[in-house]
C-alpha positions as CSV (number, residue, x, y, z in Angstrom):
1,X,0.0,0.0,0.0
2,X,1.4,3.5,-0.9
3,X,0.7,6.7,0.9
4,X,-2.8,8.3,-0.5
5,X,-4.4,11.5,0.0
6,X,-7.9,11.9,0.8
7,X,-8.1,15.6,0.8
8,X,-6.5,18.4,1.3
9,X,-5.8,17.4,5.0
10,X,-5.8,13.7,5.1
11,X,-3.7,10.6,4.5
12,X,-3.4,7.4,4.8
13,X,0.3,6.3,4.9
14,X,1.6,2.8,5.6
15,X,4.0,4.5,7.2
16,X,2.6,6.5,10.3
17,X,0.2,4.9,12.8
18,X,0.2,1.7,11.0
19,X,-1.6,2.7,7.9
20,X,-4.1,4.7,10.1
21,X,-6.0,7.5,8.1
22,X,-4.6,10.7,10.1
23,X,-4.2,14.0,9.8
24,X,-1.6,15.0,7.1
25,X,2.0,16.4,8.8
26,X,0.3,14.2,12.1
27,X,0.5,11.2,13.7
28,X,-3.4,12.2,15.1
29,X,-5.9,9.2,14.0
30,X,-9.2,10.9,12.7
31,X,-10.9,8.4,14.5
32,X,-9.7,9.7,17.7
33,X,-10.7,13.3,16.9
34,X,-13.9,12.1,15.4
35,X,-14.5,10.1,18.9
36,X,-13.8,13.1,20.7
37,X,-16.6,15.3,18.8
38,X,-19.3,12.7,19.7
39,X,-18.3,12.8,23.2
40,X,-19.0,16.6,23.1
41,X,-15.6,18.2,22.9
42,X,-16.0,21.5,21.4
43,X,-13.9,22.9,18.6
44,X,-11.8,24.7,20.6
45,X,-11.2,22.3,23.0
46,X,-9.6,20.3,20.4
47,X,-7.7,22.9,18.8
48,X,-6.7,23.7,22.4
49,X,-5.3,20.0,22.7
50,X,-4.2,19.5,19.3
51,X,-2.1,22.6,18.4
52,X,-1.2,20.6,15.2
53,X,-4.5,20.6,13.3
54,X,-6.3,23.9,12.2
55,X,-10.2,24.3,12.3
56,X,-10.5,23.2,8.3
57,X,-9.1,19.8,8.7
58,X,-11.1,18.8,11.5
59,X,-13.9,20.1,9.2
60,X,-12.8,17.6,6.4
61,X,-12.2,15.0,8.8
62,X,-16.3,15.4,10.1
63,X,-17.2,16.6,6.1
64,X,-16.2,13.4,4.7
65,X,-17.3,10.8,7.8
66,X,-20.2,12.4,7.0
67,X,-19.7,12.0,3.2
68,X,-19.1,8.3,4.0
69,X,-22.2,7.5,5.8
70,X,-24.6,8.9,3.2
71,X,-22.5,6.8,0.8
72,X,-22.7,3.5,3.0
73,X,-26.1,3.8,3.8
74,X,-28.0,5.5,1.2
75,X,-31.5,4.3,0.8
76,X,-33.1,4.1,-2.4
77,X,-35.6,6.3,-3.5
78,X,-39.0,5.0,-4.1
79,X,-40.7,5.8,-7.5
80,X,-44.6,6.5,-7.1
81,X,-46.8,4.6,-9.2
């Protein structure tokens, strides 16, 4: 597997954290941010504990989770009769 860029602020690199999708110029797993918004950390609180990352790539990060869902779990649309 070679390193591959998922946007502008997101890798995955076999290379850091095991091939882990993080935060490009990071060793910070989305998943762990991600986890951290559920649990109700504000923005700023993770900008506060993650000097690293900048508002817009914790954006992406939630932009295409997001993305992904609506993509894995998309329910067809139902054509009236």
């Amino acid at each position: 597997m070679k390193r591959t860029e998922i946007g502008k602020y997101i890798i995955i690199d076999p290379e850091i954290c095991h091939g882990q999708i993080t935060f490009k110029g990071t060793r910070i797993p989305i998943d762990t941010v991600l986890a951290l918004l559920a649990k109700g950390y504000s923005m700023e609180q993770l900008l506060k504990s993650y000097p690293e990352l900048t508002r817009a790539a914790i954006e992406e990060a939630v932009h295409l989770a997001t993305e992904s869902l609506h993509l894995r779990y998309r329910v067809p649309l139902q054509v009236a009769a």
